[in-house]
C-alpha positions as CSV (number, residue, x, y, z in Angstrom):
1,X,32.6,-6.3,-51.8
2,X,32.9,-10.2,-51.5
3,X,30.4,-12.3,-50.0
4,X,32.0,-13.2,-46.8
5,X,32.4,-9.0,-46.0
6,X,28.8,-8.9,-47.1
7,X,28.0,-11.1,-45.0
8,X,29.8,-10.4,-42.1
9,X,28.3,-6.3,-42.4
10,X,25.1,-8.0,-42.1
11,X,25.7,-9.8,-39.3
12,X,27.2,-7.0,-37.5
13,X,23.9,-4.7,-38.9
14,X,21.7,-7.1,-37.8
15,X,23.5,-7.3,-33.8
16,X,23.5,-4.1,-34.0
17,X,20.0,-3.6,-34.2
18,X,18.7,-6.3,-32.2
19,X,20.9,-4.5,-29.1
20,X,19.6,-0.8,-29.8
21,X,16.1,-2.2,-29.8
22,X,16.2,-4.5,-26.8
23,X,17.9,-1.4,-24.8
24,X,15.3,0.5,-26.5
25,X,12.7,-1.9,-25.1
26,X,14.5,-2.3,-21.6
27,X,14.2,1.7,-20.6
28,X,10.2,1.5,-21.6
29,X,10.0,-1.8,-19.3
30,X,9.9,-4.1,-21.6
31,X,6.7,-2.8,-23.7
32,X,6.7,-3.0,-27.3
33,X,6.1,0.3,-28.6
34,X,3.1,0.5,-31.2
35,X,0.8,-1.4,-28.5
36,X,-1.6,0.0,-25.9
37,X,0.2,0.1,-22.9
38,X,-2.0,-0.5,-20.5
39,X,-3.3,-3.5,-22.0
40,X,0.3,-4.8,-22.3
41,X,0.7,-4.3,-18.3
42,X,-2.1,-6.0,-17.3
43,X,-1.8,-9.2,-18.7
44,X,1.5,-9.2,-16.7
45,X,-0.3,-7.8,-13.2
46,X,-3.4,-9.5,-13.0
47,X,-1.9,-12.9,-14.8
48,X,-2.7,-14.9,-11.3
49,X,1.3,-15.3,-10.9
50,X,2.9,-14.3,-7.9
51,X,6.1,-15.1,-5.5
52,X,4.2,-16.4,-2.8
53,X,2.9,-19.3,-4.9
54,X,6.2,-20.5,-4.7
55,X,6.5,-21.0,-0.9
56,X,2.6,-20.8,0.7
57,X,0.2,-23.2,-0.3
58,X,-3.1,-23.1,-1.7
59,X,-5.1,-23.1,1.9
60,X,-3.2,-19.7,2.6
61,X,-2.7,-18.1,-1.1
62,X,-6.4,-17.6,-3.0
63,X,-7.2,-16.7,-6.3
64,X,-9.9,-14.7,-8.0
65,X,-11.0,-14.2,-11.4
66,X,-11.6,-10.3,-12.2
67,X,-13.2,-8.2,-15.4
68,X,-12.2,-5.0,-16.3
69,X,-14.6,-2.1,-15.5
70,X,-14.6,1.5,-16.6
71,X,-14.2,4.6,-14.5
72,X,-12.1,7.2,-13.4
73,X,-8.6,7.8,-11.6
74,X,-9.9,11.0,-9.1
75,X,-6.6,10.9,-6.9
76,X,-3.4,10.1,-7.1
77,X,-0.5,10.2,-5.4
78,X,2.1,12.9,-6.7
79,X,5.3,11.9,-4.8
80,X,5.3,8.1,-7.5
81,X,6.6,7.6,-10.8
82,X,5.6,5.1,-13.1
83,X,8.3,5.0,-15.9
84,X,6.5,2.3,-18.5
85,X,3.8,5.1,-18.9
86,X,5.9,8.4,-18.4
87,X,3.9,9.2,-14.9
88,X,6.9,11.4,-13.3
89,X,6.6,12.3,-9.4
90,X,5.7,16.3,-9.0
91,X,4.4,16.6,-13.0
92,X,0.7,16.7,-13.3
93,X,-0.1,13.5,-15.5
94,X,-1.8,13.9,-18.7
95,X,-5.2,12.6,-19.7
96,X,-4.0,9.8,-21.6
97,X,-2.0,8.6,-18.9
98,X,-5.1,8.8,-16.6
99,X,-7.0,6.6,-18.9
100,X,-4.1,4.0,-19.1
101,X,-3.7,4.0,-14.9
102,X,-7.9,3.6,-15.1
103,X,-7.5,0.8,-17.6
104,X,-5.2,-1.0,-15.0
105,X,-6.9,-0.2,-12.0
106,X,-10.5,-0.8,-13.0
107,X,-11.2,-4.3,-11.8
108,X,-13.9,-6.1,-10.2
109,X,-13.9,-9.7,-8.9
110,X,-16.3,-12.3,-10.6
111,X,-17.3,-15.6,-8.8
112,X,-19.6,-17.0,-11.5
113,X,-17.9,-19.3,-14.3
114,X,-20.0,-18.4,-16.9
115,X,-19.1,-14.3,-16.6
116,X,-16.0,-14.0,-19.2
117,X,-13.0,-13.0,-17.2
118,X,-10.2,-10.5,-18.0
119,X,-7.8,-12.0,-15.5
120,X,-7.1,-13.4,-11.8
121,X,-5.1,-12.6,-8.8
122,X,-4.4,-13.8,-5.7
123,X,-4.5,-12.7,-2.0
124,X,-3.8,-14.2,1.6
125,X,-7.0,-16.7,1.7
126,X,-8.1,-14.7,4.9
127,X,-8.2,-11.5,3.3
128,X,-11.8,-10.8,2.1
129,X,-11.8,-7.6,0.0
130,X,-8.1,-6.5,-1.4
131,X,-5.8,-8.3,-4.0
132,X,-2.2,-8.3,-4.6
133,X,-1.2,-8.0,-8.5
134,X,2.2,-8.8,-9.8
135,X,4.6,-5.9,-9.7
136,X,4.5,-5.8,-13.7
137,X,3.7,-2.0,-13.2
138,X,6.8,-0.4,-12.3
139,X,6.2,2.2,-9.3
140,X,8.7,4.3,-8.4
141,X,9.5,6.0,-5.1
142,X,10.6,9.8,-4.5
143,X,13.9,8.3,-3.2
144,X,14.6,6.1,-6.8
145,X,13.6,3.1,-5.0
146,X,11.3,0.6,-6.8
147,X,7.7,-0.6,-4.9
148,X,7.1,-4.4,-5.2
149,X,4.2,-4.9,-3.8
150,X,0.8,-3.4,-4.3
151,X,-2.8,-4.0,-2.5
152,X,-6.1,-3.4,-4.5
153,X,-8.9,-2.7,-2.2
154,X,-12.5,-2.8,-2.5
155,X,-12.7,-5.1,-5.7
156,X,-15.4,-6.6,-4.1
157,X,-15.8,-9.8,-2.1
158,X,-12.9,-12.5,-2.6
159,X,-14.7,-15.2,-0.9
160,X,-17.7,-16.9,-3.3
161,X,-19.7,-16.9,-0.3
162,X,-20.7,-13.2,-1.1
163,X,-21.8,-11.0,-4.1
164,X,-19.4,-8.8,-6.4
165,X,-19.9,-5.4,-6.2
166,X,-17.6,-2.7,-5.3
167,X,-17.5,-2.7,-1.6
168,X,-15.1,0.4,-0.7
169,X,-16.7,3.7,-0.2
170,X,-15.3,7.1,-2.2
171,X,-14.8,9.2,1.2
172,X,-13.2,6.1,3.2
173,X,-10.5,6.0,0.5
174,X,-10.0,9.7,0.8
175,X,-9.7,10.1,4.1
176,X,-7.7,6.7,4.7
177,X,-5.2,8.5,1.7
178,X,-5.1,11.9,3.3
179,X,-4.3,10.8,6.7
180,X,-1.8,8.1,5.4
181,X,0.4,11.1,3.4
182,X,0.0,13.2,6.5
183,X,1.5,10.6,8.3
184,X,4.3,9.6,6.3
185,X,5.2,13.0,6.2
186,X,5.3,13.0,9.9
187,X,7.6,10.2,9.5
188,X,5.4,7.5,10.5
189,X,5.4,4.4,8.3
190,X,2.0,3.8,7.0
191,X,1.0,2.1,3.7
192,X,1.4,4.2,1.0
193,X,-1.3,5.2,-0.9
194,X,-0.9,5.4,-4.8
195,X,-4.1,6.2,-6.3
196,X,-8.5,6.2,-6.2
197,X,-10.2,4.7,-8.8
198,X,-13.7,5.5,-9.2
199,X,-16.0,3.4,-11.0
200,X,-18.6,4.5,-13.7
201,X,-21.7,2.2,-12.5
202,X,-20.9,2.8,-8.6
203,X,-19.1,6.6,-8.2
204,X,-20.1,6.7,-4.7
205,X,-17.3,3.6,-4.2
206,X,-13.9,3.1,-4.9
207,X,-10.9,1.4,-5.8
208,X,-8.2,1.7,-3.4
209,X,-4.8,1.1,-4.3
210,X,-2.1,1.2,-1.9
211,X,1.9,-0.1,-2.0
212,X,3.0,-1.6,1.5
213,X,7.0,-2.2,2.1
214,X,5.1,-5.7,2.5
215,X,1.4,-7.0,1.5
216,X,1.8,-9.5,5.0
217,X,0.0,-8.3,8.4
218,X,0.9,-9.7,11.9
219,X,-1.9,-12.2,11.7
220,X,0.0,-13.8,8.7
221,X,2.7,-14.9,11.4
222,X,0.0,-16.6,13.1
223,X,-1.4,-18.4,9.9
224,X,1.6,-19.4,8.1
225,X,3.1,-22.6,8.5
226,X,6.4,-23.2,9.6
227,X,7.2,-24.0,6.0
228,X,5.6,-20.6,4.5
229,X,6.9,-18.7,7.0
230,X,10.4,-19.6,6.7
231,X,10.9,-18.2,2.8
232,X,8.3,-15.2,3.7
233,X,10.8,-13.7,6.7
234,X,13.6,-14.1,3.8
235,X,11.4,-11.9,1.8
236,X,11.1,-9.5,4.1
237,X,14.5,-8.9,4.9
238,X,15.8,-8.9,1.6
239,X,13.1,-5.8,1.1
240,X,14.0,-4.2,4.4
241,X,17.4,-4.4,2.9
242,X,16.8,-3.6,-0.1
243,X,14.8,-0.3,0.8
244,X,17.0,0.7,3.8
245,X,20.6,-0.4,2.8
246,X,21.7,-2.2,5.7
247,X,23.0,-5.6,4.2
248,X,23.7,-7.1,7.2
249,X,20.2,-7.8,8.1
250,X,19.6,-11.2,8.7
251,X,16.2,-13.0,10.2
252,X,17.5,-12.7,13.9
253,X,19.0,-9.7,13.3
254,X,14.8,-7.9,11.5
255,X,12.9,-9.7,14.0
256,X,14.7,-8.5,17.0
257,X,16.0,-5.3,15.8
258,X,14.7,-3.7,12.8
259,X,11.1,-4.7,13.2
260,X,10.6,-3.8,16.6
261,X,12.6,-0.2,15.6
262,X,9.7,0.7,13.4
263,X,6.9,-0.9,15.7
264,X,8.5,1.7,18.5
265,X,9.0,4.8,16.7
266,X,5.4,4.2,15.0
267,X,4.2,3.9,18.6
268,X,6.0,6.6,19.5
269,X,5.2,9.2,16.7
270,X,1.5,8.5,16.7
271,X,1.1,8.7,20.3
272,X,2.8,12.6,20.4
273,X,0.4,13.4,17.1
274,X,-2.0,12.3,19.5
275,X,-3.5,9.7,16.7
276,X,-5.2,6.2,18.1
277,X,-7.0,3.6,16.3
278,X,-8.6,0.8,18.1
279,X,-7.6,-1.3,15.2
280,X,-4.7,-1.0,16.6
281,X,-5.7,-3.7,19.6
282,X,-5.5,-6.6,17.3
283,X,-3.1,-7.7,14.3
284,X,-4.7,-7.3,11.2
285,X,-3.6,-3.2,11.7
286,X,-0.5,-3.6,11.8
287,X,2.1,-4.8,9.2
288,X,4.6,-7.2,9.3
289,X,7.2,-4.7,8.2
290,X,6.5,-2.4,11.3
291,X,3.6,0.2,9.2
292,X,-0.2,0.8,10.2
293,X,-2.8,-0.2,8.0
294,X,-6.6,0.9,7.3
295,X,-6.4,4.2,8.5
296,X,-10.0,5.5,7.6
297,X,-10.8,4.5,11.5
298,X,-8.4,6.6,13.0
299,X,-8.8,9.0,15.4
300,X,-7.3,13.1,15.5
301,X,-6.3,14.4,19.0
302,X,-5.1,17.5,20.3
303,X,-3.2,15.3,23.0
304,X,-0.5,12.4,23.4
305,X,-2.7,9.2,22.9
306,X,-1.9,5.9,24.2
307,X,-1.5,3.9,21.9
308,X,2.0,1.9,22.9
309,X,0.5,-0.9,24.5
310,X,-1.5,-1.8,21.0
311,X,2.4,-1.6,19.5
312,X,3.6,-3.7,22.0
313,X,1.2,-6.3,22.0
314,X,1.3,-7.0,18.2
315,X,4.7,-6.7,18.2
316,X,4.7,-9.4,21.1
317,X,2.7,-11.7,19.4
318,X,4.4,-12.0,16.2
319,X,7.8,-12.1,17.3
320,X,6.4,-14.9,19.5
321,X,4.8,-17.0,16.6
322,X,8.0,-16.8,14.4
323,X,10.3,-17.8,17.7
324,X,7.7,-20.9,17.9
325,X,7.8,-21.7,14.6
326,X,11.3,-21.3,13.5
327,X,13.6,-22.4,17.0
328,X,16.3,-20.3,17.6
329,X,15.5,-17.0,15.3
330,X,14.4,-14.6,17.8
331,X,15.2,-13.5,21.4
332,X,12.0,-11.9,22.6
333,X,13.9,-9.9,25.0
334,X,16.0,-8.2,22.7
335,X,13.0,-7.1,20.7
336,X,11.3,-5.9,23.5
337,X,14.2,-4.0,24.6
338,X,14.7,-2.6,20.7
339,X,10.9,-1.9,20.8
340,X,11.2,0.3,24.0
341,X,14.2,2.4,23.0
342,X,12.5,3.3,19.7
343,X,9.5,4.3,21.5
344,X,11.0,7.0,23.3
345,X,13.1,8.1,20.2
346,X,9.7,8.5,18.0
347,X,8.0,10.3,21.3
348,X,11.3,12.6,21.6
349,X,11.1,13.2,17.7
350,X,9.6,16.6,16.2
351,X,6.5,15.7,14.4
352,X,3.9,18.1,12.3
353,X,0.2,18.3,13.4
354,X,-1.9,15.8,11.2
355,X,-3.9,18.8,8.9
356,X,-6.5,17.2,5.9
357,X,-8.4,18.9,3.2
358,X,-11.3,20.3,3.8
359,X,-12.0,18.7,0.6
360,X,-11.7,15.3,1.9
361,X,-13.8,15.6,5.0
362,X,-16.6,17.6,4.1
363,X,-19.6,16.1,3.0
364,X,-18.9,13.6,5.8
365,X,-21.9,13.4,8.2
366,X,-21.3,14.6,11.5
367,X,-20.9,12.0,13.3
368,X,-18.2,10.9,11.0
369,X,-16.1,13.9,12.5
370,X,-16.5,13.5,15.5
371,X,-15.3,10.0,15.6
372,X,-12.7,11.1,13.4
373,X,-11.4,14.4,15.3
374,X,-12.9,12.1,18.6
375,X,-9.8,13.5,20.2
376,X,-9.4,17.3,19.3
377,X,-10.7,19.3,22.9
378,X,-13.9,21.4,22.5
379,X,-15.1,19.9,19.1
380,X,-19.0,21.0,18.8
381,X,-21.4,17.9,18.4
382,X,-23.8,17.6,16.2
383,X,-23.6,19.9,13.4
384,X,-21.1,19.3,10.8
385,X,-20.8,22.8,9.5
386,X,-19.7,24.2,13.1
387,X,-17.7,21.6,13.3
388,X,-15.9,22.3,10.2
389,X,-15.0,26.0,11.2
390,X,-14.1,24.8,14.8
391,X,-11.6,22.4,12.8
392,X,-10.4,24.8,10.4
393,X,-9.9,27.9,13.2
394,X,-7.6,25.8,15.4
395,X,-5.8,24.2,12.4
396,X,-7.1,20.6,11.6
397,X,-8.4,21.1,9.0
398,X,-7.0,23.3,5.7
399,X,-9.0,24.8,2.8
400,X,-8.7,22.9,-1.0
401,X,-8.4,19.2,-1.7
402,X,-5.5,16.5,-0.9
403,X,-2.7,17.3,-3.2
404,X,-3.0,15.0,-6.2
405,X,-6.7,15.2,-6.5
406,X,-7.7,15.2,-10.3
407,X,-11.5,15.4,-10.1
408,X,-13.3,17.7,-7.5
């Protein structure tokens, strides 16, 4: 063979190699193989990056240094996949994978400079216990859809001002995670919760991690300057887009229609399930893509609660601090109208009865129930195991643990 066939075979050998093995590298996410995974992933999550840098400034976006910590992953949710480490929605995941998920998970914040840091991330600067990695962990939905954006709760304090230590209790995760898949199946949009971390030194507290359809609240319209808020709305309705297909969807058209639509049938739904929260009053409940947040104060009914005016009033306030800040991109009477007509569709709409594992609320003290089932008629007071089989006999309550539980 002459030299210039030679070489042109190796060329082509060569091309043809370097494509198999960046394909090869594309459907694992980019991870070389060989490599822990998990350690490969969390230089990208917690590397302090993030999109918001780009557009907020540093008065609004804060940063924390974490260390790793070990523990243990005791839930997690079995309707995600997680394609980089073969986690596959409805498929039990394997010990190994566990450990990698605990390895990603297990953080905790550090304030002093002369503690050796494993990495940083950022979170709204009024936020005081929850983070937002990057979205270097690919998270799948049941629907195909990929999850950008995640919230780690309970990493301890964010602000200097206060000690690091895990400040998220075990049972508030569980119960916030139960109720939150109990009402997602009963189509309300709350945030979804992905998984409980439990750490070694603490297991009484938790790491909660959770994957909103956005990481912003309502009070974020109030706190944003005209200048953040601007690129953040774009955000939002290229993921409202995005996750919902509609791709004519511009500012004007979420703010007055698609965000009031979910604010309504939310309001709606959870009103016939007979669920209130007085969270609910004020913004920091509610997110700016229309879902409830925090859900471990909720309260269980047996009746239609009234919980519409909490809707409408967050709805109210943010549609009124983007029309002030950015002229001419909302008509708060078109989303109060789209707010009302979505209200009675969710009402109107067939919902199933909110039911949790009896593993998730026992062990809570009794007075923990009855603020939590404050609204189911004839509840016994006082003693938590009458309670229990009051719950269980007129169907609040069913026997086993939240599906997805991995350690009892």
């Amino acid at each position: 063979m002459s030299n210039a066939r030679s070489s042109w075979w190796t060329t082509a050998l060569v091309l043809g190699a370097t494509l198999l093995l960046s394909t090869d590298a594309h459907s694992r996410g980019g991870l070389r193989p060989g490599r822990d995974k998990a350690s490969q992933i969390f230089g990208g999550m917690y590397s302090g990056r993030h999109r918001f840098r780009k557009s907020w400034t540093s008065e609004s976006l804060g940063s924390i240094k974490l260390k790793r910590v070990p523990g243990k992953i005791v839930w997690l949710n079995p309707e995600l996949s997680m394609p980089q480490l073969g986690v596959k929605a409805g498929v039990a995941p394997t010990p190994t994978q566990l450990a990698q998920l605990a390895k990603l998970f297990g953080v905790l914040a550090v304030h002093d400079a002369k503690v050796k840091n494993d990495g940083s991330a950022v979170f709204p600067s009024h936020v005081g216990r929850a983070i937002n990695p990057t979205s270097a962990l690919r998270i799948v939905d049941a629907s195909g859809k990929r999850i950008n954006d995640l919230v780690v709760k309970g990493i301890g304090q964010t602000q200097k001002t206060y000690a690091n230590e895990f400040n998220f209790s075990l049972k508030e995760a569980k119960v916030d995670a139960d109720v939150a898949m109990n009402m997602r199946a009963s189509g309300v949009r709350a945030y979804r919760p992905v998984l409980i971390f439990a750490p070694d030194g603490a297991p009484d507290k938790a790491i909660y991690v959770r994957a909103p359809d956005s990481m912003l609240r309502n009070v974020d319209a109030s706190l944003l300057s005209p200048k953040e808020l601007k690129p953040t709305l774009n955000h939002l309705v290229r993921t409202a887009t995005r996750m919902s297909g509609n791709r004519d969807l511009t500012v004007k058209s979420w703010t007055e229609q698609y965000l009031p639509s979910k604010f309504g049938k939310n309001a709606g739904k959870l009103a016939k399930l007979g669920i209130t929260n007085q969270g609910f009053r004020g913004l920091d409940n509610h997110g700016l893509a229309g879902e409830v947040v925090d859900l471990d104060g909720v309260s269980i009914g047996s009746k239609p609660s009234d919980v519409k005016s909490f809707f409408a009033n967050a709805l109210t306030t943010a549609v009124e601090q983007i029309g002030q800040k950015l002229p001419g991109s909302v008509d708060p009477g078109q989303a109060a109208a789209s707010f009302e007509r979505s209200y009675a569709e969710g009402l109107a709409s067939s919902t199933s009865r909110i039911v949790l594992s009896e593993g998730t609320v026992k062990g809570l003290p009794a007075r923990s129930l009855t603020k939590l089932f404050a609204g189911v008629d004839g509840l016994p007071y006082g003693d938590g195991g009458q309670q229990l089989t009051y719950l269980r006999e007129k169907g609040f309550v069913k026997p086993g643990h939240m599906k997805g539980t991995i350690l009892q």
